[in-house]
C-alpha positions as CSV (number, residue, x, y, z in Angstrom):
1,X,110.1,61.5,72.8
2,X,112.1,64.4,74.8
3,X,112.2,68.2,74.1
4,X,115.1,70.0,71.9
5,X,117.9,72.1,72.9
6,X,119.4,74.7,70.7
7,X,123.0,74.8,70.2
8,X,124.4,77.7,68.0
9,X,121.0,78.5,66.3
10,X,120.4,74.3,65.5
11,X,118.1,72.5,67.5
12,X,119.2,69.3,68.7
13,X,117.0,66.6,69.6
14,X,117.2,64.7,73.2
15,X,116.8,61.2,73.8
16,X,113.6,60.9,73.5
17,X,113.3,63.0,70.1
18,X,116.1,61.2,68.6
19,X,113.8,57.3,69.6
20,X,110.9,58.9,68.1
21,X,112.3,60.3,65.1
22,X,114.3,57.4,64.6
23,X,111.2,55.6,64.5
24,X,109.0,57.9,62.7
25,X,112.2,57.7,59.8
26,X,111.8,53.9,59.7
27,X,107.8,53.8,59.6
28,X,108.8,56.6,56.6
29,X,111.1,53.8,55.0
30,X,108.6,51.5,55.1
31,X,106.0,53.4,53.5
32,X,108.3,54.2,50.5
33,X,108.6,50.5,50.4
34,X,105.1,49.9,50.4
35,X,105.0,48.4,53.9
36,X,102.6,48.8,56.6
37,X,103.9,52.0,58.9
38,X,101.7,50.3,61.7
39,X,103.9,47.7,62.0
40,X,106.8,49.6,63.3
41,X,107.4,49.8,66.7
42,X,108.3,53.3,68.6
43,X,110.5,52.8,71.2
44,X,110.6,55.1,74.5
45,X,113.0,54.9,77.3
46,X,112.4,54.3,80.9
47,X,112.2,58.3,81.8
48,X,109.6,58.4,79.1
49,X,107.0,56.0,80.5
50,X,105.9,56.0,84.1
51,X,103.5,53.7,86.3
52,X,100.9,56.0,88.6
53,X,102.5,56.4,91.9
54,X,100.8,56.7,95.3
55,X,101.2,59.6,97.2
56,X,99.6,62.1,99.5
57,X,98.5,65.5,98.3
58,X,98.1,68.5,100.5
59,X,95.2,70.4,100.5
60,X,96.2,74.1,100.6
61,X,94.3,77.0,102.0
62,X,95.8,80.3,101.1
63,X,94.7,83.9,102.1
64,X,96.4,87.4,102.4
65,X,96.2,91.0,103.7
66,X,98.4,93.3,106.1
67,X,99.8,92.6,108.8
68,X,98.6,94.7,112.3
69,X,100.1,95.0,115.4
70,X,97.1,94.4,117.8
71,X,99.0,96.0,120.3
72,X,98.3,99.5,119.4
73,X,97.8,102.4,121.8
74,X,96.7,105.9,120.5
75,X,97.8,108.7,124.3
76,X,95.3,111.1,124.8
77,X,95.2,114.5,126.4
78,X,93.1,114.4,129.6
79,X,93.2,117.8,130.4
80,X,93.1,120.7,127.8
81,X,95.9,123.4,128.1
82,X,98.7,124.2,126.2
83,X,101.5,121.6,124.9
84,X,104.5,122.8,126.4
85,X,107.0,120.3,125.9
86,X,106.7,116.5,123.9
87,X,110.2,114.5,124.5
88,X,109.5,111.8,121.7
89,X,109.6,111.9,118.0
90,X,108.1,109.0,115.5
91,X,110.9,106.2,115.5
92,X,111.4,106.6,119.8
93,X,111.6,103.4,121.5
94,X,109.4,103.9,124.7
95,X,109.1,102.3,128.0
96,X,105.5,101.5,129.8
97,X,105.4,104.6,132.5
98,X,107.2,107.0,130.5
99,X,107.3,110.6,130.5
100,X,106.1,111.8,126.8
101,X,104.4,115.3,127.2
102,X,103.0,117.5,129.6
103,X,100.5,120.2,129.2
104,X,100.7,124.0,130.9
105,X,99.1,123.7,134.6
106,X,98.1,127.5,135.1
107,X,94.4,126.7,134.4
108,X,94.6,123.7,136.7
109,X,96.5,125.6,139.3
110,X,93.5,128.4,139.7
111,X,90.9,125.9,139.4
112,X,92.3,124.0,142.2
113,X,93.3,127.1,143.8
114,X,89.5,127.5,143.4
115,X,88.6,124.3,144.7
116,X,90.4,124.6,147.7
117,X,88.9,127.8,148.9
118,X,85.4,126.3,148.7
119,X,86.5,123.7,151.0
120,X,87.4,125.6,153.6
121,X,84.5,128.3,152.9
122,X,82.4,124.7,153.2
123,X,84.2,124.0,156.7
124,X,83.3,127.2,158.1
125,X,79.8,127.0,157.5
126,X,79.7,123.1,159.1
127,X,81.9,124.8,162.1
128,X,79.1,127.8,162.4
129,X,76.3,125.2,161.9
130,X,77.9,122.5,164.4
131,X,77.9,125.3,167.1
132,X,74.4,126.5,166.4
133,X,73.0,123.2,166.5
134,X,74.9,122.1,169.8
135,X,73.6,125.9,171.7
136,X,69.9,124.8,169.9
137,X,70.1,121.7,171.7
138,X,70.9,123.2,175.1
139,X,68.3,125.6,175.0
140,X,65.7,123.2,173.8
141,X,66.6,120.9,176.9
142,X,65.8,124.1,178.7
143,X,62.7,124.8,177.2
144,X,63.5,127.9,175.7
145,X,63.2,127.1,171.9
146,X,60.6,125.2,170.3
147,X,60.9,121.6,168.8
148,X,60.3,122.8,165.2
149,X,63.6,125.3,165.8
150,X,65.5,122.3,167.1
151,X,64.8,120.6,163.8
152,X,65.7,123.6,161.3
153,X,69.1,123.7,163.1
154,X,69.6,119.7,162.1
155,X,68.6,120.6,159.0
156,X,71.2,123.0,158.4
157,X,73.8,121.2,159.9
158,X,73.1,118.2,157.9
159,X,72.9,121.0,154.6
160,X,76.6,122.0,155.7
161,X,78.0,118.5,155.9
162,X,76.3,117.8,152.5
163,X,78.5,121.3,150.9
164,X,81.8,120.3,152.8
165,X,81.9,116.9,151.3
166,X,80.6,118.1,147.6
167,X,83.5,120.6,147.7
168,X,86.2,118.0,149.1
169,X,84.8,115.9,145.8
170,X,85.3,118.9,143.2
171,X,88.6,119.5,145.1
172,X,89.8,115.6,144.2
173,X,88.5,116.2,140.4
174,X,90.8,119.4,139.8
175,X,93.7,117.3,141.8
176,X,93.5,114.4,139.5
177,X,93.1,116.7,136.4
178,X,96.2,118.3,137.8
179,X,97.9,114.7,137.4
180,X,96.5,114.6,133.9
181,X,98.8,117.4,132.8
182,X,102.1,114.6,132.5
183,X,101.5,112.2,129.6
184,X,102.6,108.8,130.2
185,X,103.4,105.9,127.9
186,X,101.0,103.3,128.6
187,X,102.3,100.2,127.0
188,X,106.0,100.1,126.0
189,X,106.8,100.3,121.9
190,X,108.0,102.4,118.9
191,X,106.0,105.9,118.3
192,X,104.3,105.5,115.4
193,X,102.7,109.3,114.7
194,X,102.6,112.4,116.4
195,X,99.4,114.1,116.6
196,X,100.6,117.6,118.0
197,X,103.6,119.3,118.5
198,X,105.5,121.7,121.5
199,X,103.5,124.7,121.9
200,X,100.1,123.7,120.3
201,X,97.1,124.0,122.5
202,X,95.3,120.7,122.9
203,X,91.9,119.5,124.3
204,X,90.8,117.0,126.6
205,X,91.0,113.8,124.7
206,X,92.7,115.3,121.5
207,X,95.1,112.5,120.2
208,X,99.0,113.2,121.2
209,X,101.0,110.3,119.6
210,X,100.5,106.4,119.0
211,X,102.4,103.7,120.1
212,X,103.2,100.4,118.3
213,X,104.3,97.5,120.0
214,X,105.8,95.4,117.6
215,X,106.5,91.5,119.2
216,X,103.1,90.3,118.3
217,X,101.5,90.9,115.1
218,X,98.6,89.1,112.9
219,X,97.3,88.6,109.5
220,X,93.8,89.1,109.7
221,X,92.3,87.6,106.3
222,X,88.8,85.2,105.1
223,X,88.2,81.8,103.9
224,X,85.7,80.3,102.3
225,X,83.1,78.5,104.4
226,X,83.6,75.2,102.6
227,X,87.6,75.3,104.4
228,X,86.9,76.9,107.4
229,X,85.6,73.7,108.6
230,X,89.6,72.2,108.3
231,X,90.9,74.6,110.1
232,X,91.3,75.4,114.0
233,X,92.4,77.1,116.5
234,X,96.6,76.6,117.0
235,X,97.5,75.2,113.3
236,X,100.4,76.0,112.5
237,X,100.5,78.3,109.4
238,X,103.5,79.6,106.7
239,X,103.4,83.1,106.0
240,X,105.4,85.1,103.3
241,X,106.0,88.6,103.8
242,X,106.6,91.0,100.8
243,X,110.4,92.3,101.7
244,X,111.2,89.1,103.6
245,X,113.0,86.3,101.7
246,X,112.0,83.3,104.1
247,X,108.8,82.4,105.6
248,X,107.7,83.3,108.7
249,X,106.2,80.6,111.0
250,X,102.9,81.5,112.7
251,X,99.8,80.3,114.2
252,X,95.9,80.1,114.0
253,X,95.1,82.3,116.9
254,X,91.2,82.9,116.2
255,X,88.3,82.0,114.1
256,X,85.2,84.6,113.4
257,X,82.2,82.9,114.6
258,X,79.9,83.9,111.3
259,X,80.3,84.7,107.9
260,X,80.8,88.2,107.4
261,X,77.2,89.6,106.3
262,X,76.8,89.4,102.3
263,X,79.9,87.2,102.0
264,X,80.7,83.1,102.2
265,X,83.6,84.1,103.8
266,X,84.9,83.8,107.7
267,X,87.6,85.7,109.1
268,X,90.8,84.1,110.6
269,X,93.1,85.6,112.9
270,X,97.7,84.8,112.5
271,X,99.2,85.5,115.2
272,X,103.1,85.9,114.1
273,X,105.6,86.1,116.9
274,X,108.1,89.5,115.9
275,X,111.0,89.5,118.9
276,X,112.9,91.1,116.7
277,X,111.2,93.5,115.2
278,X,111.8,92.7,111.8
279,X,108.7,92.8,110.9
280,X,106.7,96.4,110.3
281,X,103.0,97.0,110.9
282,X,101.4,97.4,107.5
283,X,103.4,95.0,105.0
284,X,101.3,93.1,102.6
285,X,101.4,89.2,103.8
286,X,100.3,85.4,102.0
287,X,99.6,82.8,104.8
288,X,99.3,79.0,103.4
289,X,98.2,76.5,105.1
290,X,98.9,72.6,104.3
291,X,96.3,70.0,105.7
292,X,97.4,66.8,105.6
293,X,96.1,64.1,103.2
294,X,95.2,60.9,105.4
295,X,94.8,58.6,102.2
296,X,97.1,57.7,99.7
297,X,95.9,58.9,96.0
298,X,96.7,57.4,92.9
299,X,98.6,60.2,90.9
300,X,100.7,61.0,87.6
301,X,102.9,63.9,86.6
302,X,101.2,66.8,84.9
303,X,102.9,66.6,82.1
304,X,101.5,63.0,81.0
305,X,98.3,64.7,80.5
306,X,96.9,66.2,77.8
307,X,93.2,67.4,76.3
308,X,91.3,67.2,73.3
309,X,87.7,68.7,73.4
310,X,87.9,69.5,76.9
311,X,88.4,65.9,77.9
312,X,91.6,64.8,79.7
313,X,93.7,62.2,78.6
314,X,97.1,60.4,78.7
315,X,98.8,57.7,76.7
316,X,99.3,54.2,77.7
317,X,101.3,51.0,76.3
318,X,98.9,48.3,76.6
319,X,99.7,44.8,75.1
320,X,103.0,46.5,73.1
321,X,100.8,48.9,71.3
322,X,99.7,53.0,72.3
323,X,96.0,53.4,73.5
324,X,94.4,57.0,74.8
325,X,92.0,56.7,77.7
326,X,90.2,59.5,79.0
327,X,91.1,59.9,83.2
328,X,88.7,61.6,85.5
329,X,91.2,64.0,87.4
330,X,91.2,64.7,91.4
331,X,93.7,67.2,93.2
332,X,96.6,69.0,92.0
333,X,99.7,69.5,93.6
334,X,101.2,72.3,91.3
335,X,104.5,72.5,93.9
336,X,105.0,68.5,93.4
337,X,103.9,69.1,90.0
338,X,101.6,65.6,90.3
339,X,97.6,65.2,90.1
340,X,95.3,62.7,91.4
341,X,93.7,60.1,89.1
342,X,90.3,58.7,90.3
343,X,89.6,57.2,86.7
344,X,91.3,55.8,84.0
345,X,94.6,54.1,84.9
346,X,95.6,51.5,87.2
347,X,98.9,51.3,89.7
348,X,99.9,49.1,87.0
349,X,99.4,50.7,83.5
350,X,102.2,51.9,81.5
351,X,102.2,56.2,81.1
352,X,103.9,58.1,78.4
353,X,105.3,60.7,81.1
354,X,105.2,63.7,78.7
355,X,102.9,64.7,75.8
356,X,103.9,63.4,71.8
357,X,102.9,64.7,68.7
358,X,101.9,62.8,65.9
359,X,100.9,59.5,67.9
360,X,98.5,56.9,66.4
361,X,96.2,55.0,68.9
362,X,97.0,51.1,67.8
363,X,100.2,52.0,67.0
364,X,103.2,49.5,68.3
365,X,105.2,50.9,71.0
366,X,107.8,49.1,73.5
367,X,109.7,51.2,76.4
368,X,113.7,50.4,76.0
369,X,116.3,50.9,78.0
370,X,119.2,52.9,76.2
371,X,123.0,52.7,77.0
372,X,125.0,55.9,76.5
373,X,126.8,53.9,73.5
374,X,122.9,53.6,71.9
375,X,122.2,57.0,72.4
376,X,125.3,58.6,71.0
377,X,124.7,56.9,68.0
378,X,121.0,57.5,67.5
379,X,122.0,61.0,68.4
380,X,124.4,61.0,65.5
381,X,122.3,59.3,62.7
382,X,119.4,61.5,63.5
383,X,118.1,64.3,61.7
384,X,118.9,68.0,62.4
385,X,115.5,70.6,62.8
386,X,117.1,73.7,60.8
C-alpha cells in the first residue's frame, strides 16, 4: 500500500498501491458475485509491515542568539587635548603595545612646566627653613631664644617638608598625564570602530576606537529550568552559524547561577574556539545539544502512525487479520524520523509502516514477499488513476 508517481501526467501506482488495489479489485469481484468482501485477504510486502525496534533517542536541547567576542576592549583618552594623529582605521590588525594615537602635549608641557617650578620654589623654602631651624637650635643651646621659638622653627620646617613632597606628588601626576598623551593597544585584535578622528579635540576618557579579538567567541543564550539540570559545565555542543555551511564544535563554558528575574529561563555560556577568524562578532547562531539516552526505547517510524479524534493509532496484523490499537506516544526523534511507544504494541506485533485508506478493522491481511517477476505483473494488470 505505497505512494504514486506520476509519469507524463498519469499516476502510476508503487508496489504497495498496486497489492492493495489488486486486492480492493478482487474484494470488488466478489461483491458483484455476491460474496463476502471480508473474506479477501490484502496482501502487503515486507517494506510495508514493520516490528517496533529498540533504539535510543536523544534528547535535544536547542537555543540561539549572537555570537560575542568577550574579548573586547573599548581605548580611552586619558588626557584631554587635541587628536593629532590616529594610525589605524576599522579592519587594522593590531598588536598588544601598539602605537594607535596620540593627543597634542602643549597643555601637558606647561602644566608640568608648572609643576616643576613649584618643586624647586618648595626646595627653597625647606633649604631656608632647614637653615633657620639649625641657627634656632644653636642659639637656643646658648640661651638666647626661648623654647616656644625653638618649636615654631620645627614647625616650619616640618610645614616645608610637607609642601616639597606635595609638589614632587603633583609633579609625578602631570608626568604620568604626559605619558597618557600616546594611545596604546591594550590587547592585540581587529579595530572594530573609530570613535574620533585626526584633528578632533577629545576628553579625558572620551572613547578613541574598540578592539575585537576574534579567537574566542560565545553564544550566550537560555534554557528552560526543567533542562538546565542535564547540562554542565564542558559538554560538548554543535553550533550552526548563519553564513557557515558546517557546524562549528564548541563547548559549555558557564552556567548562570539563577533564573533570570520574571523568566524560567537560565543563561548558558558557548565558548567557540575562532583561530581562524572565520567567524565575525555579531552573526546570528543555533547551538544543539544531544544528551544521550541510557535506555533502550521501544519505537516505530512516524509514518505508521496515524489519528482519529485526537487519539494516536497504528495498524497491526494480528492472527492474519487488521486490528487498530490506540499507542500512548513517548519521544520523537524528527532527524531519525522514529518515536517512542510506551503503550500499545509489543517488540513482537506486526506494524503497517505507512498510513492506508480505506482499511477495515477485522479485515484479512497477510504480509508477502514479492519477486520482481510478481510485481511487474501486478504492475501491469493494475488500474491507471487518470
Amino acid at each position: 500500500m505505497g505512494k504514486a508517481w506520476w509519469i507524463g501526467g498519469t499516476a502510476v501506482l508503487g508496489l504497495g498501491a498496486v497489492v492493495a488495489a489488486l486486492a480492493l479489485s478482487r474484494a470488488g469481484a466478489a461483491a458483484k458475485k455476491g460474496d463476502d468482501p471480508s473474506a479477501v485477504t490484502l496482501e502487503f510486502t515486507p517494506r510495508e509491515v514493520v516490528t517496533p525496534k529498540l533504539t535510543t533517542i536523544a534528547t535535544p536541547i536547542e537555543f540561539s542568539g549572537p555570537l560575542v567576542a568577550p574579548q573586547t576592549a573599548v581605548v580611552r583618552a586619558r588626557a584631554g587635548g587635541t587628536l593629532l594623529t590616529l594610525a589605524v582605521a576599522e579592519g587594522s590588525r593590531v598588536k598588544t603595545g601598539q602605537a594607535l594615537a596620540t593627543i597634542d602635549a602643549a597643555e601637558v608641557a606647561g602644566r608640568l612646566a608648572e609643576r616643576q617650578a613649584m618643586v624647586e620654589s618648595a626646595r627653597a623654602a625647606l633649604a631656608q627653613a632647614q637653615r633657620t631651624h639649625a641657627n634656632n637650635e644653636r642659639l637656643a643651646q646658648q640661651q638666647f631664644i626661648s623654647a616656644s621659638a625653638l618649636d615654631q622653627s620645627r614647625a616650619a620646617l616640618d610645614a616645608a617638608q610637607a609642601q616639597e613632597r606635595a609638589a614632587l606628588a603633583q609633579l609625578d601626576t602631570v608626568r604620568a598625564a604626559s605619558r597618557d598623551t600616546r594611545i596604546v593597544a591594550p590587547i592585540g585584535g581587529i579595530v572594530a570602530k573609530r570613535h574620533a578622528v585626526a584633528g578632533e579635540k577629545v576628553s579625558a576618557e572620551q572613547p578613541v576606537v574598540t578592539i575585537v579579538d576574534l579567537a574566542t567567541l560565545e553564544l550566550a543564550g537560555s534554557v528552560g529550568t526543567h533542562e538546565v539540570s542535564l547540562l554542565t559545565p564542558g559538554l560538548a555542543v554543535q553550533v550552526r552559524v548563519e553564513g557557515v555551511e558546517q557546524a562549528v564544535s564548541g563547548r559549555i563554558a558557564r552556567i548562570a547561577p539563577a533564573a533570570e528575574p520574571g523568566t524560567r529561563s537560565i543563561g548558558v555560556t558557548i565558548e567557540l574556539p575562532n583561530p581562524k577568524e572565520t567567524l565575525r562578532a555579531g552573526q546570528y547562531a543555533l547551538a544543539r545539544v544531544e544528551l544521550a539516552d541510557p535506555l533502550p526505547r521501544l519505537t516505530l517510524p512516524l509514518a505508521a502512525l496515524g489519528n482519529a479524534s485526537g487519539q494516536d493509532h497504528v495498524w497491526l496484523i494480528e492472527n492474519g487479520v487488521l486490528a487498530r490499537r490506540a499507542v500512548t506516544l513517548g519521544r520523537r526523534d524528527a532527524r531519525e524520523g522514529r518515536v517512542e511507544v510506551l503503550a500499545g504494541v509489543t517488540p513482537a506485533s506486526q506494524v503497517l509502516a505507512a498510513r492506508f485508506e480505506n482499511l477495515r478493522e477485522g479485515g484479512r491481511a497477510v504480509g508477502v514477499s514479492a519477486s520482481p517477476s510478481a510485481v511487474a505483473a501486478a504492475a501491469a494488470s493494475a488500474p491507471i488513476a487518470k
